[in-house]
PAKERO-555938 format. One record per residue (C-alpha): residue in one letter; x, y, z; chain. Coordinates in steps of 0.1 Angstrom, whole numbers. Layout:
N
+------+-------+-------+-------+------+
| code |    xx |    yy |    zz | unit |
+------+-------+-------+-------+------+
|    A |     X |     Y |     Z |    A |
...
+------+-------+-------+-------+------+
END
This chain:
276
+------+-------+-------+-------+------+
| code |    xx |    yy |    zz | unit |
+------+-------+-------+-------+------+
|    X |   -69 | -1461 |   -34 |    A |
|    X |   -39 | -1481 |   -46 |    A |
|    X |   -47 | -1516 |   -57 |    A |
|    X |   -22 | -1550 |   -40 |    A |
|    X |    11 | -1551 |   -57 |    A |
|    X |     9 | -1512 |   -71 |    A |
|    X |    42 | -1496 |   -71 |    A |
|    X |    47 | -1463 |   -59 |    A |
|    X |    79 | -1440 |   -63 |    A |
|    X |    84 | -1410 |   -40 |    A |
|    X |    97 | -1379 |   -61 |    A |
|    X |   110 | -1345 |   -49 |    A |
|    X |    79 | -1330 |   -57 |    A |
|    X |    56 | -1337 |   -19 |    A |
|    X |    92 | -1333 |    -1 |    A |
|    X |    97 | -1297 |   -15 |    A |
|    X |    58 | -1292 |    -8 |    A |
|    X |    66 | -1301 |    26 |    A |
|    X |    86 | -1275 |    27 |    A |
|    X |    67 | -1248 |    12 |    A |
|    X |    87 | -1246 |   -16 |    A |
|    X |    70 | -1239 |   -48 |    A |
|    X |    89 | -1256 |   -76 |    A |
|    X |    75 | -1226 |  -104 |    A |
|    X |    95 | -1204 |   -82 |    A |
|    X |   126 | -1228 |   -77 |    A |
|    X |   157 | -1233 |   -96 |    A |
|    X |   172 | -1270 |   -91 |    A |
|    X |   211 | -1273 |   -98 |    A |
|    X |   235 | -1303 |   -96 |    A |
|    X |   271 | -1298 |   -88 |    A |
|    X |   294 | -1319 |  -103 |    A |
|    X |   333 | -1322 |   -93 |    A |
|    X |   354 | -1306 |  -115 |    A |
|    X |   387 | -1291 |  -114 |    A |
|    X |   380 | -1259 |  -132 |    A |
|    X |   345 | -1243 |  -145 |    A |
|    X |   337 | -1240 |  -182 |    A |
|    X |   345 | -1200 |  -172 |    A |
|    X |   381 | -1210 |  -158 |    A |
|    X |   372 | -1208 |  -120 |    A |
|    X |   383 | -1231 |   -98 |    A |
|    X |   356 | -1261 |   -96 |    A |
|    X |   353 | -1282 |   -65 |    A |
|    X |   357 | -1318 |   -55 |    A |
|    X |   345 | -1345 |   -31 |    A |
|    X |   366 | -1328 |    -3 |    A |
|    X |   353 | -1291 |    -7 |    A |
|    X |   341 | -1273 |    21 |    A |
|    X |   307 | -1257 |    27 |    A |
|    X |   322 | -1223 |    20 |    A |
|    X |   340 | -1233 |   -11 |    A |
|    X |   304 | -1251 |   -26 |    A |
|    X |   285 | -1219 |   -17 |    A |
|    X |   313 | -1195 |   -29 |    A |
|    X |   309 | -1218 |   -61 |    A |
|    X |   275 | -1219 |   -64 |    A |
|    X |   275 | -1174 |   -61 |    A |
|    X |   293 | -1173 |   -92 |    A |
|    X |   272 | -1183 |  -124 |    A |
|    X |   282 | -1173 |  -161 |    A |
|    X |   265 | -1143 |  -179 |    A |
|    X |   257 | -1158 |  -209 |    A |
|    X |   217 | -1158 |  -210 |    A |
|    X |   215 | -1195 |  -224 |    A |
|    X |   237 | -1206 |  -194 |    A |
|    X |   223 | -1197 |  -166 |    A |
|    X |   185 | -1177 |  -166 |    A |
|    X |   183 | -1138 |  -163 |    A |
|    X |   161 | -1134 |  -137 |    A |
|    X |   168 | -1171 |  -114 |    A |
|    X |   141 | -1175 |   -86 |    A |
|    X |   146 | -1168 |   -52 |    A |
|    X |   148 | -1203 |   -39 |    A |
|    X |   176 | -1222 |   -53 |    A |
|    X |   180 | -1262 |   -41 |    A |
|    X |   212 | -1273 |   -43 |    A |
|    X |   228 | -1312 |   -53 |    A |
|    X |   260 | -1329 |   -56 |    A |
|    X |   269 | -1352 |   -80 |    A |
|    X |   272 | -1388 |   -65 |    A |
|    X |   282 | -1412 |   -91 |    A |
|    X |   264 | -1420 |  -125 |    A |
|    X |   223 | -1408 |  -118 |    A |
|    X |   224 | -1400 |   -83 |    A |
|    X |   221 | -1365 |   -67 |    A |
|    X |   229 | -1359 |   -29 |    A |
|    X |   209 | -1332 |   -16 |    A |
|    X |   234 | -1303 |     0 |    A |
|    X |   212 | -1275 |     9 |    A |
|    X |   185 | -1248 |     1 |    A |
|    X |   197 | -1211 |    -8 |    A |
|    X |   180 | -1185 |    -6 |    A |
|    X |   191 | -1158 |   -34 |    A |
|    X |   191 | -1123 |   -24 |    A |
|    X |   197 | -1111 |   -58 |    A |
|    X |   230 | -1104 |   -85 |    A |
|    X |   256 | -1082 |   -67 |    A |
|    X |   281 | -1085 |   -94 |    A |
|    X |   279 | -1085 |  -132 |    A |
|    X |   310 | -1077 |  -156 |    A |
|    X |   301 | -1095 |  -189 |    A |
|    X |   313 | -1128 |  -179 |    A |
|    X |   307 | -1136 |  -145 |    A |
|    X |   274 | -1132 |  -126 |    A |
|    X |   277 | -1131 |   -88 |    A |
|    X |   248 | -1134 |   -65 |    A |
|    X |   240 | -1125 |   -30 |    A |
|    X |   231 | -1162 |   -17 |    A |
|    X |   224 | -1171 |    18 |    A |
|    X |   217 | -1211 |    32 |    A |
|    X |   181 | -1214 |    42 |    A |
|    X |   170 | -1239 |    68 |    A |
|    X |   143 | -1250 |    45 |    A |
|    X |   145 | -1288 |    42 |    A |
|    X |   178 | -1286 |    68 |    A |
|    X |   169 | -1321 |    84 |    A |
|    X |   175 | -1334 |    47 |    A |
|    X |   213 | -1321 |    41 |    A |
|    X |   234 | -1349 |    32 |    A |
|    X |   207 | -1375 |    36 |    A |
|    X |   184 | -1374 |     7 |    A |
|    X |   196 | -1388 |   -27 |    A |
|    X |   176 | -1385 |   -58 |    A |
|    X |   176 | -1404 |   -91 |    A |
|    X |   191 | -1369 |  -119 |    A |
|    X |   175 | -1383 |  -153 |    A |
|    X |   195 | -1358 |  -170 |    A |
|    X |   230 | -1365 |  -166 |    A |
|    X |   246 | -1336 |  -195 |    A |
|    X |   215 | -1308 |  -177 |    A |
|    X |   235 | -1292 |  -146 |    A |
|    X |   205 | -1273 |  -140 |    A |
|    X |   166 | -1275 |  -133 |    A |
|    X |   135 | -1257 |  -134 |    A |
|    X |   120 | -1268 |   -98 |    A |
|    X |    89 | -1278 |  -119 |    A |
|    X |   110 | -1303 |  -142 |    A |
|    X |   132 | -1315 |  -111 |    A |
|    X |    94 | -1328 |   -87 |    A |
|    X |    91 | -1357 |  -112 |    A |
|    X |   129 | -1365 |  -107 |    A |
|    X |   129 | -1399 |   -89 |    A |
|    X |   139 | -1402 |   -44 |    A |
|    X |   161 | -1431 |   -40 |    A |
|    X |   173 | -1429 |    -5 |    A |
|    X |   169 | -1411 |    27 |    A |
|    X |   196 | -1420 |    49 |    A |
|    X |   193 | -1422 |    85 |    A |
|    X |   210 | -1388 |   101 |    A |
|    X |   242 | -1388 |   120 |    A |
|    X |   232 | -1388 |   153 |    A |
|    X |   243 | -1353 |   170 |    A |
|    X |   263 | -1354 |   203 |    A |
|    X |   246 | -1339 |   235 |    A |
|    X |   267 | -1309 |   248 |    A |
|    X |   261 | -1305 |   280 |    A |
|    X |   237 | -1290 |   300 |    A |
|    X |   258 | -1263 |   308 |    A |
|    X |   267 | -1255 |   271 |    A |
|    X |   230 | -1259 |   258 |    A |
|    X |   217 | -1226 |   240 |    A |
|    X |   188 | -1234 |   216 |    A |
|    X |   168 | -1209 |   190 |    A |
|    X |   132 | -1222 |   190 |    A |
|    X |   132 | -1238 |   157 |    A |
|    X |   162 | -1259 |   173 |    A |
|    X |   142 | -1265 |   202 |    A |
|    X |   116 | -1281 |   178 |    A |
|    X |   142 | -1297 |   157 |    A |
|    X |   156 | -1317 |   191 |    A |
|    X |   121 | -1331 |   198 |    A |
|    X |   115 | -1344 |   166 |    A |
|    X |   145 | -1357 |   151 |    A |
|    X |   161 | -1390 |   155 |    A |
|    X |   195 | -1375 |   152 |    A |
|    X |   185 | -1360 |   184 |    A |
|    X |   174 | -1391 |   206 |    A |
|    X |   204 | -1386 |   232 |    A |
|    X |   195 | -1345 |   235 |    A |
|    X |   159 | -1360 |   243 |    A |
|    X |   173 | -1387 |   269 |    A |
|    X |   195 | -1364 |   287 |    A |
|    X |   168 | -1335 |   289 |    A |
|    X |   146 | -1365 |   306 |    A |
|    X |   169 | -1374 |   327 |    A |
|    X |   166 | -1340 |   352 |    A |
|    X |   147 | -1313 |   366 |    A |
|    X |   156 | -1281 |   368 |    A |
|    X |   157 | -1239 |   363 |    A |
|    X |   158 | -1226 |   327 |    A |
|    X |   158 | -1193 |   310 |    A |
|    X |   142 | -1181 |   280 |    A |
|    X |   156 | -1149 |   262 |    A |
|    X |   139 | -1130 |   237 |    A |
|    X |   164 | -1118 |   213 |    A |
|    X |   140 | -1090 |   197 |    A |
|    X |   143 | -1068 |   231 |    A |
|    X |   169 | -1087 |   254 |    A |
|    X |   133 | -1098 |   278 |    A |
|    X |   142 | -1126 |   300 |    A |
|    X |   118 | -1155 |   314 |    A |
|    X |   131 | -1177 |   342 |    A |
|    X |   109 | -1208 |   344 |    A |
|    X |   110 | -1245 |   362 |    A |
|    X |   105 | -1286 |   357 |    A |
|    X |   100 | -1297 |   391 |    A |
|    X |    78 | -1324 |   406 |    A |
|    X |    73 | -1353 |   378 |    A |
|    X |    78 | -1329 |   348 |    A |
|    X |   112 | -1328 |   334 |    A |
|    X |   130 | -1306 |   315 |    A |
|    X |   122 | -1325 |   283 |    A |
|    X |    86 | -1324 |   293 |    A |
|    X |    88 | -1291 |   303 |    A |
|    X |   106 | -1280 |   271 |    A |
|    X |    85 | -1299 |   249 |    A |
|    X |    54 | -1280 |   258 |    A |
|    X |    73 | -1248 |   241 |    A |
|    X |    83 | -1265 |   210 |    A |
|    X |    51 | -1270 |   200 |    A |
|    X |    33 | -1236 |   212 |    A |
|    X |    60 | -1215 |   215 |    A |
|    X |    46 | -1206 |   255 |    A |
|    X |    38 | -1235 |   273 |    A |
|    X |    12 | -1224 |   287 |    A |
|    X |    25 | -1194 |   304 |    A |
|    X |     5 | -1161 |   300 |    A |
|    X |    33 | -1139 |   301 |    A |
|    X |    46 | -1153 |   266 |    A |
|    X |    14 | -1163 |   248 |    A |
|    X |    12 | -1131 |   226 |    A |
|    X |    49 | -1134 |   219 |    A |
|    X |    65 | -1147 |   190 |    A |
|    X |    87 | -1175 |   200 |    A |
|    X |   108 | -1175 |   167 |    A |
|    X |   132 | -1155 |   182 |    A |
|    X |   133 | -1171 |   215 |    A |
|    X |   165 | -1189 |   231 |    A |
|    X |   166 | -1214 |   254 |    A |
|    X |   196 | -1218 |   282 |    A |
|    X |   198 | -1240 |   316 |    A |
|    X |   204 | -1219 |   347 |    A |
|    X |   211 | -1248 |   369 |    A |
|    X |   199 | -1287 |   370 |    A |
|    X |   193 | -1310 |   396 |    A |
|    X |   183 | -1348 |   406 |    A |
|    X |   149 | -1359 |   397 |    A |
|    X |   147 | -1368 |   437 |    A |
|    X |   152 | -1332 |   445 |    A |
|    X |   125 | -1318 |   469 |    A |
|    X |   102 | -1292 |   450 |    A |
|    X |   108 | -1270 |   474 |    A |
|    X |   147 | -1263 |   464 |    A |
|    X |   141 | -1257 |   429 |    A |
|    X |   115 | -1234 |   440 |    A |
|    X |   139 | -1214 |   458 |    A |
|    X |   166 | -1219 |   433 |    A |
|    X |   141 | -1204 |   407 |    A |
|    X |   132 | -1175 |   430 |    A |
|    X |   169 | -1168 |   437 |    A |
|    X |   178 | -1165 |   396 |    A |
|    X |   145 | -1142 |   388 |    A |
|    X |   156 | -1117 |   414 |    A |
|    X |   192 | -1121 |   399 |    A |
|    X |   184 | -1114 |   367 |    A |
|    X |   153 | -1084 |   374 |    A |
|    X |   133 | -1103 |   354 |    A |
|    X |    99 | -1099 |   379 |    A |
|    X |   108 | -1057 |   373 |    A |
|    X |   120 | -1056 |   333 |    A |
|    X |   116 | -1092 |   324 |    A |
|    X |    88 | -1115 |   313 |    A |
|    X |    80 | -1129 |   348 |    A |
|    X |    48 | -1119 |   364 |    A |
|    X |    55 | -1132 |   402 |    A |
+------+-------+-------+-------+------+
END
């Protein structure tokens, strides 16, 4: 227990424990804004683009004392924001080197979605301002100073609205998401989930006093919302769509008919996921 008047500092370590990341199996790096590399490659600079960081960050130098031999798999990328701060840009996952010819080391990097609600919001203290580059278990003691509040994300439409599951989670949790959540509340309706493994189709319905959010909510935290045809499923490769919406005063027995009419439209009672 803390005793009155104790201060506490959050650290990187429980936020990369959050998200599973090990830090003995991490390598923690800090880009700075630079013109040109120490190996003559064109650096990059407060305007770069995602591409340009991550086409930056593939190329490391070959010189053992540089950069380590065998890096981890997980690599957790910063910027350089000014004196001792650090703004978080993203996780990579590294696939392995590709490309070696004496100098120049390139690796096969792909962004991770690991911490992906903290890009561009989570700043942290770097105590090492010459050290471009972290063991993960060094980097957990390294100080949080802010967490900014995320940009809130504009709603699409209903009629553009596709959504992987961990999306689906992502909207009914996250603040940035509040006017996803309001406008999913705001109807009832026919939706569609696809599995992408074998193209199987499930046409379901918020009627009554359940909207869609309701409705959709249920799935984001199961993955089947109670329905028996998807239990045993996997729902990490699940997509959600809207078929059609309609007035929370609609009568039940129209979106009933409307669900009816896009299950025989689709097959999906013959080679879908719908049992009736």
């Amino acid at each position: 227990m803390l005793k009155k008047g104790t201060n506490v500092t959050l650290t990187l370590e429980p936020i990369l424990g959050s998200a599973g990341i090990r830090p003995e199996n991490a390598l923690v790096i800090r880009h700075a804004f630079v013109k040109d590399d120490d190996n003559g490659l064109q650096g990059i600079h407060a305007d770069s683009t995602d591409a340009e960081i991550m086409k930056y960050t593939q190329r490391q130098s070959a010189r053992p004392r540089t950069f380590p031999i065998e890096p981890p798999r997980t690599w957790v990328v910063f910027l350089r924001e000014g004196g001792d701060r650090a703004r978080f840009w993203s996780v990579l996952e590294n696939r392995g080197e590709i490309v070696n010819d004496g100098a120049l080391r390139t690796f096969d990097l792909v962004v991770s979605e690991l911490m992906a609600d903290l890009r561009n919001r989570l700043v942290i203290g770097w105590r090492s301002p010459r050290t471009w580059r972290l063991n993960g278990t060094t980097a957990v003691g390294y100080p949080v100073m802010e967490i900014a509040d995320a940009q809130p994300v504009p709603f699409p439409g209903f009629d553009r609205l596709v959504l992987e599951h961990v999306e689906l989670q992502a909207v009914m949790r996250e603040h940035r998401y509040a006017a996803w959540r309001t406008a999913l509340s705001s109807v009832l309706g026919v939706y569609l989930i696809t599995d992408m493994r074998d193209g199987r189709q499930y046409v379901g319905k918020a009627d009554g006093e359940e909207s869609i959010r309701q409705r959709w909510s249920a799935y984001a935290v199961n993955g089947h919302g109670g329905n028996v045809e998807l239990r045993n499923l996997d729902p990490s490769t699940f997509r959600f769509s809207l078929l059609r919406v309609f007035d929370p005063s609609t009568p039940t027995r129209l979106i009933d008919e409307a669900e009816s009419h896009f299950k025989n439209a689709l097959g999906t009672r013959t080679h879908g996921l719908n049992r009736n």
